[in-house]
N, C-alpha and C positions, 0 to 999 in steps of 0.2 A: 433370429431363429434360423437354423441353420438348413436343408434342404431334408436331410434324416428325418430329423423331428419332425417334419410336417408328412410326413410317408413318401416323401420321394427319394430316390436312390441320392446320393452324392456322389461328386464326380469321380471321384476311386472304384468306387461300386459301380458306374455305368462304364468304366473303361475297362473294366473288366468282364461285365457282361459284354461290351461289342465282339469279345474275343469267344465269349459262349454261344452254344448253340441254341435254336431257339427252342421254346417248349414245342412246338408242330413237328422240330425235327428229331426231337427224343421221342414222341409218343410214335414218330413212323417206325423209328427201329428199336421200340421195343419190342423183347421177346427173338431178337437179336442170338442173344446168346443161349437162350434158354436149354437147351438141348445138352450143349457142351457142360452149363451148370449141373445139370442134374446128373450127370455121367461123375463130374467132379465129387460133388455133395453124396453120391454113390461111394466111389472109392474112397472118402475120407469118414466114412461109416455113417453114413443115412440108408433111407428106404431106399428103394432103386426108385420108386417113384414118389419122391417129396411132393408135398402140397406146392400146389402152382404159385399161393401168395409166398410161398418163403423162395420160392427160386426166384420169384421177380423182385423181391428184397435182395436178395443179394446181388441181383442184375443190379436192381439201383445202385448199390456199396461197391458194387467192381466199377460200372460205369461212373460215378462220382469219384471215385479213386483215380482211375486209368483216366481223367479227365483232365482234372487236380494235377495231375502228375505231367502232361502234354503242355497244358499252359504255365505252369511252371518253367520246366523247362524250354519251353519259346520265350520266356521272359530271360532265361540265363544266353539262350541260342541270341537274341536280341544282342545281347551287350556284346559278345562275342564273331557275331558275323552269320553262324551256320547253326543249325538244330544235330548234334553229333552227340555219338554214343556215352559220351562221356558227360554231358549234360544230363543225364539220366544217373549215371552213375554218382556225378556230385549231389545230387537230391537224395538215393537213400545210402548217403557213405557211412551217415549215423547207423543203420540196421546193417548189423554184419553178416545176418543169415542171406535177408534179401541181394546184400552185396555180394556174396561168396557163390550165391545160385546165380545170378548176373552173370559174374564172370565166366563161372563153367557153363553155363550156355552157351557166351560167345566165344568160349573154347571150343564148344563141338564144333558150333555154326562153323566157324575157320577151319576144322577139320574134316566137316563134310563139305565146304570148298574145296576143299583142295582135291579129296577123295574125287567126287565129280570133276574137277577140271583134268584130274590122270584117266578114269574111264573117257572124257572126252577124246581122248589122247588117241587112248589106245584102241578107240572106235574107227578116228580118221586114217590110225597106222592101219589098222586093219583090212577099211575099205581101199587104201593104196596099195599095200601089199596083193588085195585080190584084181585090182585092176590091172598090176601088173604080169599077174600068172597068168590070166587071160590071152 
């Protein structure tokens, strides 16, 4: 008889809970998101104020997701050395919507890098040039 059958976890299942958080530390941050959800569940055409039990359903679906998706890729980051952007990306290369909004995200992000690192720029010219009219 194998450890399943008798209602205890088997070692696959407990190794991967070691890697889960515990239930004390979901129940502390739920409602977490909750705010940002109903702003979302707003714009994609609900009430502006949804019933609490559907917004904390979908908290559960995004957090069980956005979970799923962290130890996944710590499990790819394992094999490879480092938990890196592209760990994420090999996990949804199958959805080509999710992959195609990925990228252009981390197109902005790199674009409002850089944007901020020339404002920085041109802060420090700035302050130097006035220190030296002074």
């Amino acid at each position: 008889m194998n450890n399943t059958s008798a209602g205890l976890p088997s070692n696959a299942a407990r190794v991967r809970g070691a890697s889960q958080p515990s239930e004390s530390s979901l129940k502390r941050k739920r409602g977490m998101f909750q705010k940002d959800l109903q702003r979302m569940m707003y714009g994609f055409g609900d009430v502006i104020n949804p019933i609490p039990e559907t917004v904390a359903l979908v908290e559960d679906i995004v957090v069980d997701y956005v979970t799923d998706m962290v130890h996944k890729a710590q499990d790819i980051a394992t094999k490879r050395g480092k938990l890196l952007t592209e760990g994420f990306l090999f996990l949804i290369r199958k959805d080509s919507a999710k992959l195609n909004r990925c990228r252009e995200l981390l197109s902005m992000h790199e674009d409002l890098k850089k944007a901020r690192k020339a404002f920085e720029f041109d802060q420090e010219e700035l302050a130097h040039m006035s220190e030296g009219e002074v």
